[in-house]
N, C-alpha and C positions, 0 to 999 in steps of 0.2 A: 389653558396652554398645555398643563399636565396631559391633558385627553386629548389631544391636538398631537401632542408626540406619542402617546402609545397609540393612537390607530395609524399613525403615519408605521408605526414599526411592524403590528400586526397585519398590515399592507405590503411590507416588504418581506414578508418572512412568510406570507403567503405566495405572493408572485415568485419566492425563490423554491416553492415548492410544489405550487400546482404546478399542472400538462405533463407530468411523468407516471407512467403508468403502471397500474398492481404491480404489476410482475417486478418492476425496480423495489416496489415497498418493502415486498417481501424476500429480496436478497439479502435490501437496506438494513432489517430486522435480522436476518440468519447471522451480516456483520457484525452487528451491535453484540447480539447473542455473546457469540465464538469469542467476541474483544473484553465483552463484560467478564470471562472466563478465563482470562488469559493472567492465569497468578504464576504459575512454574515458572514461565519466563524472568518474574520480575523476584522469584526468593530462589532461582537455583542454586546460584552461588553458596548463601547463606546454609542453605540447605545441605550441600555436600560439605560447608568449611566445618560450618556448626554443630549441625543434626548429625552426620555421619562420620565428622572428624580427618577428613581427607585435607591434604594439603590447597594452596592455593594453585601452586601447578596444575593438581589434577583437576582440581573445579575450572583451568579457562579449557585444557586439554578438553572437559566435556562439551564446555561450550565452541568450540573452533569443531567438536564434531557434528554441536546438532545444527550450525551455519553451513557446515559441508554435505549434509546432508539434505537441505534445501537447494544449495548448490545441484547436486544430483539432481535433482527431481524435477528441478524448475523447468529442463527443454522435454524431459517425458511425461509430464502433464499437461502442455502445452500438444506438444503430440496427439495425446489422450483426447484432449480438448479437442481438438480438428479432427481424432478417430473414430469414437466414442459419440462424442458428444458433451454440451457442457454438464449436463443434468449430472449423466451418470459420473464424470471424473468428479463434480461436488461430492458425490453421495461417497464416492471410495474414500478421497481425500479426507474427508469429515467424521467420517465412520474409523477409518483406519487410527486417525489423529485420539478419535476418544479412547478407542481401546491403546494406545501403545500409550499413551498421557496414563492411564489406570495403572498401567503393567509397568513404568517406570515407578510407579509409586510404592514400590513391593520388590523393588531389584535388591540388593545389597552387594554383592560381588562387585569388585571395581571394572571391570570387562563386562558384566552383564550392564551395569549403570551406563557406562561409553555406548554399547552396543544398540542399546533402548535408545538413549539420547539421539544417537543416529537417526536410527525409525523413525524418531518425532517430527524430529527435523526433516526429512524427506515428507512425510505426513503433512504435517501442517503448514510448509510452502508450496505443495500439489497444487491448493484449492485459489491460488493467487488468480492464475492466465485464467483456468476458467472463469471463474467469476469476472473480471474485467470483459474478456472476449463475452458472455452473456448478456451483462448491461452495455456494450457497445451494440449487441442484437437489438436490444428490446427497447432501447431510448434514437429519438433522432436525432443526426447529426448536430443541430444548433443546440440540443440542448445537452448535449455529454459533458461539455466542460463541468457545467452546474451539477449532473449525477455524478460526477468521481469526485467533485467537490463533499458533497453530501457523504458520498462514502467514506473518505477520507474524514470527514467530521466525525462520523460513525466510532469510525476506526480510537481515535484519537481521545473521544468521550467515554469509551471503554476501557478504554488504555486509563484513560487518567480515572477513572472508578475503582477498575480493580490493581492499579497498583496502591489506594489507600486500601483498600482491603485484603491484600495479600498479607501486610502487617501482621492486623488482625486473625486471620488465618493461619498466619504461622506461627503466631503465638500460640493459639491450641493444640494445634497439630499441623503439622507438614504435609502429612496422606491425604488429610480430611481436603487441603487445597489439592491436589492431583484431583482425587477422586471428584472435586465440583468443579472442575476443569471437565473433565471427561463427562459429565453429565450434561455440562452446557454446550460443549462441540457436540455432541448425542443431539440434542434438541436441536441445533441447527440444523443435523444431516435431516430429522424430520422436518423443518421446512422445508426444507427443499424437497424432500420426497412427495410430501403434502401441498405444496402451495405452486411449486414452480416446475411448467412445461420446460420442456425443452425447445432452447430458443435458435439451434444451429439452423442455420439458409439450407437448404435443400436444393441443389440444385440438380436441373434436367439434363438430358439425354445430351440434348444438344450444348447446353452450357458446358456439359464434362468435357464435350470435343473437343471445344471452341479455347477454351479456358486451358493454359498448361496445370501441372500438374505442381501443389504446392510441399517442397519437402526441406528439414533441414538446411540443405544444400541453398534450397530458394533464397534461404533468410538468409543466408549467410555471403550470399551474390550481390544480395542487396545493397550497394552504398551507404545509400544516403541512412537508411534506414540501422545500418551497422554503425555507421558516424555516429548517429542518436544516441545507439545501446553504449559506445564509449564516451559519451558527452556525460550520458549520466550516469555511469560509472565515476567519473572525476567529482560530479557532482553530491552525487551518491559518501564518494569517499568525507567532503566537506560536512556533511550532513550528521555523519556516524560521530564525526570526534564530540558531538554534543555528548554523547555516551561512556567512549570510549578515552580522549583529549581530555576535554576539561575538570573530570572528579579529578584523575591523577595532578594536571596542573593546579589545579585548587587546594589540593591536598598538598604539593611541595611547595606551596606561598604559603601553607599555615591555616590553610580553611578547614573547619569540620563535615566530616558526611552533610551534616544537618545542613550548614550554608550550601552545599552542594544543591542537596534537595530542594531549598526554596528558592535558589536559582534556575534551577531546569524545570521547577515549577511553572515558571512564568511560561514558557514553552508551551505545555499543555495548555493550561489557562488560556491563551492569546489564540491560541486554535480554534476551542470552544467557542471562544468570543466572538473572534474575527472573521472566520472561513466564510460563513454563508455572506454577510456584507461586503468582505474582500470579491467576492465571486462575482459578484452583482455587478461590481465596479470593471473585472476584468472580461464578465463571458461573453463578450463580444467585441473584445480586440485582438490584434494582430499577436499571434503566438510566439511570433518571432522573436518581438521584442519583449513580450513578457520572458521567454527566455533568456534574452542577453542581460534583461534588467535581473532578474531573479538571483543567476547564476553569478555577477558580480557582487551583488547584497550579500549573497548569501558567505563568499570566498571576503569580502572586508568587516562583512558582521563578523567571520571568526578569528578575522583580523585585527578587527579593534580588542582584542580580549589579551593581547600581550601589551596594552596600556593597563588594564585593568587593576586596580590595586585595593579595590575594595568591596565587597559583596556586591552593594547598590550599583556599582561598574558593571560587577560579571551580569546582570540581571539584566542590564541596559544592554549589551552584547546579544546576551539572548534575546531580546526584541526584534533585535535589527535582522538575525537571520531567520527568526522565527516568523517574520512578514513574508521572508524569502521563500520558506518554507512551504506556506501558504498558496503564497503563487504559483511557483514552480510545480507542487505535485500534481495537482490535478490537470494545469497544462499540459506537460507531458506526455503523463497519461493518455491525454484527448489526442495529443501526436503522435502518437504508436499507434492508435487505432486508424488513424487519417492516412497512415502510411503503410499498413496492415492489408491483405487482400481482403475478402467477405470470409473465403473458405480456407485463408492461412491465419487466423485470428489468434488462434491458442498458438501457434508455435510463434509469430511471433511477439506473443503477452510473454512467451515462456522465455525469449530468450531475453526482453525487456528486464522480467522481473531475473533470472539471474543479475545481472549487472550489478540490482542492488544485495544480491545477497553473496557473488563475488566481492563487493566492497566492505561490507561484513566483516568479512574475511579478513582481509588485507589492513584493514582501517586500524584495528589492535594492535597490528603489525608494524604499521606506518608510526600509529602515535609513540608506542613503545621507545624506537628506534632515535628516532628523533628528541624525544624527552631526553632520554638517558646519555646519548651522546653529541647534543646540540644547542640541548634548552628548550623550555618553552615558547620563543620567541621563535624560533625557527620554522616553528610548527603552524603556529597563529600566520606565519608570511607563507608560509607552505601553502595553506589555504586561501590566500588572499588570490597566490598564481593559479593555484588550480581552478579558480575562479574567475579569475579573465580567460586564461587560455577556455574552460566550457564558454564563456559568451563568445568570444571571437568563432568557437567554430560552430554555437549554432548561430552566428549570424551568417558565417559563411553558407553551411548545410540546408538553411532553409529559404534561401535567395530561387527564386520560378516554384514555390512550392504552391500546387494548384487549390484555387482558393477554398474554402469548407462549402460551396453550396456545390462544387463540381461531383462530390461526392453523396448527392438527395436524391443518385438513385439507388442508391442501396435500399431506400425502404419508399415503398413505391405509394403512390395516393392512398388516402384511407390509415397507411400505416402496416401495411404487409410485406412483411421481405420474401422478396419472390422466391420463388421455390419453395413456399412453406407451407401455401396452400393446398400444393398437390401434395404432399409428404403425409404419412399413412396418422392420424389422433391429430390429423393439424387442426382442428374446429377448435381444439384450448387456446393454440398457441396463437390464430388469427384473433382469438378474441382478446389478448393479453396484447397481440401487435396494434389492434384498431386503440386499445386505450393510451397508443402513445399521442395521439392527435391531439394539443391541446386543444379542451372543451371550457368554457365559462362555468360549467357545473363541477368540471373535474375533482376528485378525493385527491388531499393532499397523501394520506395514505389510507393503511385497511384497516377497517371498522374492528374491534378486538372481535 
């Protein structure tokens, strides 16, 4: 029976990973990289309260700069992305992020530290539109839900690596983390430099005619499409207070950091665990309703947590939105691309990904506000509405939205997105488009 269930499992975890082809593996790998790297983020604070002795003010002051500065960035690499190309906005984004991660680690001035922090911040949100618009290039339609899933796992199993090891790290020394920060965003830019063509559509003479022209402007014409980016901005906002909401609530009911920590624990954990068999269950149902379902779990999971009266509560809260979590992103995701032209891709990933780095923003803001002059019960119901009101309106928003096969000519038989063929070193990128076909032999990734 034992052997009965692990080949039933090494069966499913195969199927949720073969027919995606090199060129995703090795994004999949630059993400992993970049996330396994990502310590700054998670000892900043500590770093300026402790190490450098600045107040609390000025450590959020840095941080409200280095989310503004992503802010920034998010519609001009997006741009980039549709101008450029994805290749080269990775290689700037990923390059820039290492060196400015190095050079914050060596600031001391309090204007030099804000000013750096900025950089990063613009830096390491660049590389967001590209990357998404790239694996929207090089995977097909049916099966994108599953790659943003994956990446998203990616994401998340990095995240939860190097936040135990940032500890660690910061216990020695603070620089020695910048500086392996900066070494592993460095190693990512060389995959991509090394491993991965350039996947943007090329398109012809006639296609430029024929085709308007896509700008800012386009995206922002866009309905249905703007609805989205404010659906999940609300959604966005509900998601952050896991961060931002609940240490402070926990902490003025009488919890320690620590109980913090092995609550939001569950969070990552349940990601790790769940994402690829959650995926399985949803990558071929109606997004619609993964939607409205997602986005109301998500607004009463943060609802139930003004019952909460005791650790094993708050943790059980975390489950419930952390399934939401699950669902909702890589959906999403998959509907921005669906509602995306071929050749408006990065602007509009760019202006996607702002929403959530606008809600960033705002979310500190919100909880603060609310905690201090309302309670925490306020807050938790706060979330509960902004989570109906996002289902109701993508149930409304996504009512004649044409169904996922309308859009199979984007990547044409064989697995070629037209225009790339003729396009000048296209023999890489045809051959990295045919391996999207799933094959019975297929690699579920790339041999070391």
């Amino acid at each position: 029976m034992p052997y009965a269930a692990t080949g039933r499992m090494r069966r499913a975890v195969s199927e949720s990973v073969s027919g995606l082809p090199r060129a995703f593996w090795w994004l999949w790998i630059s993400t992993l990289v970049n996330r396994l790297g990502a310590f700054v983020a998670t000892f900043m604070a500590l770093y300026l309260t402790l190490e450098r002795g600045y107040s609390a003010s000025y450590a959020g002051l840095v941080a409200a700069l280095h989310g503004l500065g992503g802010v920034v960035s998010s519609l001009g690499a997006g741009v980039m992305t549709d101008r450029l190309g994805r290749r080269p906005t990775l290689l700037i984004a990923q390059a820039s992020t290492a060196v400015s991660v190095a050079v914050l680690g060596f600031m001391e001035h309090p204007v030099a530290i804000a000013g750096v922090a900025f950089l990063v911040g613009m830096a390491s949100n660049a590389s967001r539109p590209a990357v998404q618009a790239m694996m929207a290039d090089i995977v097909r339609p049916e099966d994108r839900v599953r790659a943003f899933s994956l990446n998203y796992w990616a994401i998340n199993l990095g995240f939860a690596v190097s936040s135990a090891g940032a500890g660690f790290i910061a216990s020695y020394s603070y620089r020695a983390g910048f500086l392996i920060e900066a070494a592993m965003t460095m190693v990512c830019a060389i995959v991509v430099f090394a491993k991965l063509p350039e996947s943007r559509p090329v398109r012809t003479a006639v296609e430029k005619a024929a085709e308007p022209v896509v700008g800012l402007g386009t995206v922002l014409r866009d309905g249905r499409f703007m609805g989205v980016v404010g659906l999940s901005f609300l959604v966005a906002l509900i998601f952050q207070q896991g961060s931002v909401g609940l240490p402070v609530a926990m902490g003025e009911a009488g919890f320690t950091p620590a109980d913090y920590g092995l609550a939001i624990a569950v969070n990552g954990v349940l990601i790790v665990v769940m994402q690829i068999p959650v995926t399985r269950f949803i990558e071929h149902r109606d997004p619609r309703r993964l939607l409205v379902i997602s986005s109301v779990v998500a607004g009463y999971g943060f609802g139930l947590t003004a019952f909460a009266g005791s650790l094993g509560v708050f943790a059980l809260t975390v489950c419930v939105w952390t399934l939401a979590e699950i669902v909702n992103a890589p959906t999403q995701t998959g509907l921005v691309v669906r509602l995306s032209p071929v050749h408006g891709r990065g602007r509009y990933q760019g202006m996607y990904t702002m929403s959530w780095s606008v809600a960033a923003l705002v979310a500190p803001l919100m909880s603060g506000f609310m905690l201090d002059r309302f309670g925490a019960e306020w807050l938790w119901g706060t979330c509960a509405v902004l989570g109906t009101g996002a289902a109701l309106g993508y149930w409304g928003l996504m009512r004649g939205l044409p169904a996922e096969g309308a859009e199979s000519a984007e990547v044409a038989p064989g697995g070629v997105v037209p225009g790339v063929a003729d396009a000048p070193g296209a023999v890489e990128v045809t051959a990295a488009a045919e391996a999207v076909a799933p094959r019975a032999d297929s690699v579920a990734a790339p041999r070391p």
